[in-house]
C-alpha positions in Angstrom: 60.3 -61.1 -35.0 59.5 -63.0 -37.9 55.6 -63.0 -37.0 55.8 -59.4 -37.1 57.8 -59.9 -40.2 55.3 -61.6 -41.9 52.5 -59.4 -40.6 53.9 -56.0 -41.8 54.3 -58.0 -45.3 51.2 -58.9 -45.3 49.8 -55.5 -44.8 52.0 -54.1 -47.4 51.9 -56.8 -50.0 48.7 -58.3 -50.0 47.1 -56.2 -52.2 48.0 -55.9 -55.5 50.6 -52.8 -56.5 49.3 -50.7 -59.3 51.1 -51.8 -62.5 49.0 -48.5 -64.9 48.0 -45.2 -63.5 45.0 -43.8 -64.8 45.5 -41.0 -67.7 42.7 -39.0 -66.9 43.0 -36.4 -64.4 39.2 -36.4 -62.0 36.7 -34.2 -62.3 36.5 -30.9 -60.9 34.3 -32.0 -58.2 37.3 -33.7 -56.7 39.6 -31.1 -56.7 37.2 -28.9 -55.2 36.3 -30.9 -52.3 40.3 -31.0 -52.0 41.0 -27.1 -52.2 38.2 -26.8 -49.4 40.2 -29.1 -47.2 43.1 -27.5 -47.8 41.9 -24.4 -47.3 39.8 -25.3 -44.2 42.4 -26.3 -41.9 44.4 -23.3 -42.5 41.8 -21.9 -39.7 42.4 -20.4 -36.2 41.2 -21.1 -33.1 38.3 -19.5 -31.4 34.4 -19.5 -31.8 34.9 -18.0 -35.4 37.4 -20.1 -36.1 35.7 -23.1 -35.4 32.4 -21.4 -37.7 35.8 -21.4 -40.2 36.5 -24.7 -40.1 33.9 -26.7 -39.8 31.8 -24.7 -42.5 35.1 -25.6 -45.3 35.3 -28.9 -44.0 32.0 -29.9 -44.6 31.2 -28.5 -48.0 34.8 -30.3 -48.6 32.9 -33.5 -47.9 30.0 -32.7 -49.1 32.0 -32.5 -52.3 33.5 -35.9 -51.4 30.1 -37.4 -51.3 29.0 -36.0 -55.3 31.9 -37.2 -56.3 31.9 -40.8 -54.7 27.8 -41.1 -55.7 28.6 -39.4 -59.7 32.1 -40.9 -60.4 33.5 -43.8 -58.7 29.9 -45.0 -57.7 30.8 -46.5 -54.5 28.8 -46.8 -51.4 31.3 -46.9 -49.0 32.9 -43.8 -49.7 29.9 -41.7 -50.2 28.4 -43.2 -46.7 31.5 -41.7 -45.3 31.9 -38.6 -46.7 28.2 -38.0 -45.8 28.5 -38.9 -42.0 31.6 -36.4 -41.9 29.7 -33.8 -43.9 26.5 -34.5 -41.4 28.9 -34.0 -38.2 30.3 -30.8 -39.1 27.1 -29.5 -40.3 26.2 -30.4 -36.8 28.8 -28.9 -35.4 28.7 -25.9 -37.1 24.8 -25.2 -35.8 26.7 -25.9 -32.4 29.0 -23.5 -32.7 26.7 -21.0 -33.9 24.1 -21.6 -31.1 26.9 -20.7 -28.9 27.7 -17.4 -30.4 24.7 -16.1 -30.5 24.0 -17.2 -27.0 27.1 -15.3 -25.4 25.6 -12.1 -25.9 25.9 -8.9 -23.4 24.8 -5.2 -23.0 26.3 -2.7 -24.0 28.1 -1.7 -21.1 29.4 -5.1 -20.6 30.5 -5.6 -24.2 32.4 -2.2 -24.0 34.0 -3.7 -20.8 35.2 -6.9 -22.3 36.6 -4.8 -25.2 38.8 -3.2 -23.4 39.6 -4.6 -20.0 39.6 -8.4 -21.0 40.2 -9.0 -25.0 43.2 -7.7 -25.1 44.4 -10.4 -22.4 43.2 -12.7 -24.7 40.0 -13.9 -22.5 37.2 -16.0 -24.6 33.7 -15.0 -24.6 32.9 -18.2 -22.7 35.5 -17.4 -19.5 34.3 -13.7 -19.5 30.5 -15.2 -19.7 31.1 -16.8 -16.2 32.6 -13.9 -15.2 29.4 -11.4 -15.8 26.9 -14.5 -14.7 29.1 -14.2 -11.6 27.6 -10.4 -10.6 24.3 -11.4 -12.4 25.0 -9.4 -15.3 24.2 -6.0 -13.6 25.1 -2.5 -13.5 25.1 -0.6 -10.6 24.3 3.1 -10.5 25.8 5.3 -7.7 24.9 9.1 -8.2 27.1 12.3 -7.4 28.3 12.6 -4.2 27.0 9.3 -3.1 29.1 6.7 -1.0 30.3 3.5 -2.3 31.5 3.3 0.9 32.1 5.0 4.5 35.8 5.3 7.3 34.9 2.9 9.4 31.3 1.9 8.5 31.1 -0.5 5.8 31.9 -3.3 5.5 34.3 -4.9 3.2 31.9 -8.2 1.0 32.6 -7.0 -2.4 34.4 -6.3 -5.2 33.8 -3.8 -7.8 34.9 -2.5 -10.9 34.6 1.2 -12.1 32.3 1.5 -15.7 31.7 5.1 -15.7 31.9 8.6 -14.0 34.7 9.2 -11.1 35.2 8.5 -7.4 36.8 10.3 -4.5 39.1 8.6 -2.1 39.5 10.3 1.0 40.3 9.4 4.7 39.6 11.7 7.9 38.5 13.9 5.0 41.7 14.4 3.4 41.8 13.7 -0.5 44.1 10.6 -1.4 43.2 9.7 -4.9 40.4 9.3 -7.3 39.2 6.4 -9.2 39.1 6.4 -13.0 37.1 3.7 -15.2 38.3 0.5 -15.7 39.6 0.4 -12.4 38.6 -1.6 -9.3 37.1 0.2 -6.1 38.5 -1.5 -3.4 40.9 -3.6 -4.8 43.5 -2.7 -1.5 41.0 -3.8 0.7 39.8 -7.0 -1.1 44.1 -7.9 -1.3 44.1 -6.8 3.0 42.1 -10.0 3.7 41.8 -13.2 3.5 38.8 -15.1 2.0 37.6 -16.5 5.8 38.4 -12.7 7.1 36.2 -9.8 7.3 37.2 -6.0 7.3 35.4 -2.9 7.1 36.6 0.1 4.5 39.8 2.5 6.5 38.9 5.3 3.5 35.5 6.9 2.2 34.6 5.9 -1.6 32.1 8.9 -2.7 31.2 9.5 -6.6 31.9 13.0 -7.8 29.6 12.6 -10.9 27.4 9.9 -11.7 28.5 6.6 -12.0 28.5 2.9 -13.4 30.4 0.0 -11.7 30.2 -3.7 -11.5 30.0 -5.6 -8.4 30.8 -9.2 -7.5 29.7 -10.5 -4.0 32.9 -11.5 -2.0 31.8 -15.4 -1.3 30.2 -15.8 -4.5 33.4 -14.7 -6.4 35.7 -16.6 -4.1 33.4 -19.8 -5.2 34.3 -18.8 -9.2 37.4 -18.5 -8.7 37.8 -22.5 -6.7 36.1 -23.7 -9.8 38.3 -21.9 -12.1 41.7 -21.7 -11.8 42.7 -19.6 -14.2 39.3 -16.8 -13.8 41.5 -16.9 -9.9 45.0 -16.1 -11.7 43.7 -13.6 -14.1 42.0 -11.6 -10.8 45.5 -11.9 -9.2 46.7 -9.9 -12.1 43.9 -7.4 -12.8 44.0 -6.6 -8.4 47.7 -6.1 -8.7 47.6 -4.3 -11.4 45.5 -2.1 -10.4 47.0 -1.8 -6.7 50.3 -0.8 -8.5 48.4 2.0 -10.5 47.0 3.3 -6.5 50.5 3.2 -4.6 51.8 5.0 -7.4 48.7 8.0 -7.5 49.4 8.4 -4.4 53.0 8.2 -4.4 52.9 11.1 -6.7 51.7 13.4 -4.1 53.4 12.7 -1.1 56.8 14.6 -0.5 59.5 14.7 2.4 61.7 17.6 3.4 64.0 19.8 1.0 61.9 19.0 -1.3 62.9 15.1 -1.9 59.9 12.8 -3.0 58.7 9.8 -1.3 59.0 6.9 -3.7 58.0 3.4 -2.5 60.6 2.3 -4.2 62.7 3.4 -2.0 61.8 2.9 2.3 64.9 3.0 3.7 65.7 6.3 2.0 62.4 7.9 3.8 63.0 6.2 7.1 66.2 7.8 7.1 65.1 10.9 6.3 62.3 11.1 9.1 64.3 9.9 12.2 60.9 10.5 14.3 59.1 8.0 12.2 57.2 5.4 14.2 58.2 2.0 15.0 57.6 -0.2 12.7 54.9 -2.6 13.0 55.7 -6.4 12.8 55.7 -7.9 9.2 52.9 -10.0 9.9 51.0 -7.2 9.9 52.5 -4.9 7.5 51.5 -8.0 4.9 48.2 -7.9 5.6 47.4 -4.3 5.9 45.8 -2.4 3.4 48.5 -0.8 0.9 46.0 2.5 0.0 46.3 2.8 4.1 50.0 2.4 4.1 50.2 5.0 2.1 47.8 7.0 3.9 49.6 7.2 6.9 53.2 8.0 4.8 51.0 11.5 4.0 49.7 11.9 7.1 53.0 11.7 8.5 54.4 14.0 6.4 52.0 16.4 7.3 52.7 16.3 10.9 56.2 17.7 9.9 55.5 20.2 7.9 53.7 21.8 10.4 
């Protein structure tokens, strides 16, 4: 203890304490240099926040440095001053390469506006995310197929840009498909990543349309080498699953004139005593949920007739 004693007073006291403070106030160069730092690190986070920063900081030691070279006339203090000026001028080039390399078209800076800033996502996540489909746009014109009952097969994901699609199964209408929502998100959540699956519905564009596609294994690869690009798929899918049970929850409807809601099975199932056995759980959990649904309407159909 009284090593450390005599170590700390050391420190404290070996220098001399100041017995007169100097009268004159420094020059404004000073004080500049200090309202830059102050006023640098009130910045935010971000690529323009960093451009913030950095760019106050440095002409806050740059300031430093005329001061140290003009008034106090020492070397050490100018050297570094200068070598913090000289990093954040570096880093601001950095930063600024950066920027202006995370640059997209049109249709993909409209899609990050509103789809995936709102959820906070930076440019450089949503970068790997459009490198991920290879930054490409895929036409489908009117009364084309996305995809076919039966026929295709399910090794993609896509997201709806533009126009409208038509779901439909043994050529009955189920729902359509708006922008900003995914195409097949019921069968991408049906199957596993070492499964395979081909579509139960037909996908066929009423006008023409704009979507973005990711390939099933490549996107499955993103999403092991990013956790949270995985997490924030989990969401969007669910989301957007949610938004498809509930389209077509809106148009089923039992006797007396009593709605479905999937809210509410039991209340259904009691309703329609002739409804079939139901299937184990196993398989209810990884069935498609646009098909669960499909066969609730088909059902109902059966009885009105």
């Amino acid at each position: 203890m009284g090593e450390n004693a005599s170590f700390w007073e050391s420190l404290i006291y070996a220098h001399p304490t100041c017995t007169t403070w100097k009268q004159e106030a420094e020059g404004s160069i000073y004080h500049l240099a200090s309202i830059f730092f102050v006023v640098g690190f009130m910045g935010g986070s971000g690529f323009f926040g960093l451009l913030y920063v950095f760019s106050l900081l440095g002409l806050g030691f740059l300031c430093s440095s005329v001061w140290a070279w003009l008034d106090v006339c020492a070397a050490d203090i100018f050297s570094w001053n200068f070598i913090l000026f000289a990093i954040c001028f570096i880093q601001f080039i950095y930063v600024t390469y950066q920027v202006r390399s995370v640059s997209f078209d049109k249709e993909f800076q409209e899609l990050y506006s509103a789809l995936f800033q709102p959820l906070g996502i930076s440019l450089t996540v949503y970068r790997k995310i459009v490198l991920c489909c290879d930054a490409e746009v895929v036409t489908l014109e009117k009364e084309h197929c996305y995809a076919m009952q039966g026929k295709t097969p399910i090794d993609k994901l896509s997201l709806l840009v533009s126009g409208r699609i038509r779901v439909t199964v043994d050529g009955e209408f189920l729902h359509y498909i708006f922008p900003l929502q995914f195409l097949d998100s019921p069968e991408w959540d049906s199957l596993r990543p070492t499964e395979e699956g081909i579509f139960q519905v037909t996908l066929t564009a009423e006008t023409d349309c704009r979507y973005v596609a990711w390939r099933r294994k490549k996107l499955y690869l993103l999403f092991a080498k990013h956790r949270f690009i995985s997490r924030l798929f989990s969401i969007l899918i669910g989301s957007d699953i949610a938004e498809k049970l509930y389209a077509l929850n809106d148009r089923v409807q039992v006797g007396k004139g009593f709605r479905y809601d999937i809210r509410l099975p039991n209340f259904y199932h009691a309703s329609l005593p002739e409804t079939p056995t139901v299937k184990s759980s196993h398989h209810l959990q990884r069935s498609s949920p646009r098909r669960k649904l499909t066969g609730v309407a088909n059902c109902d159909t059966s009885r009105k007739q």
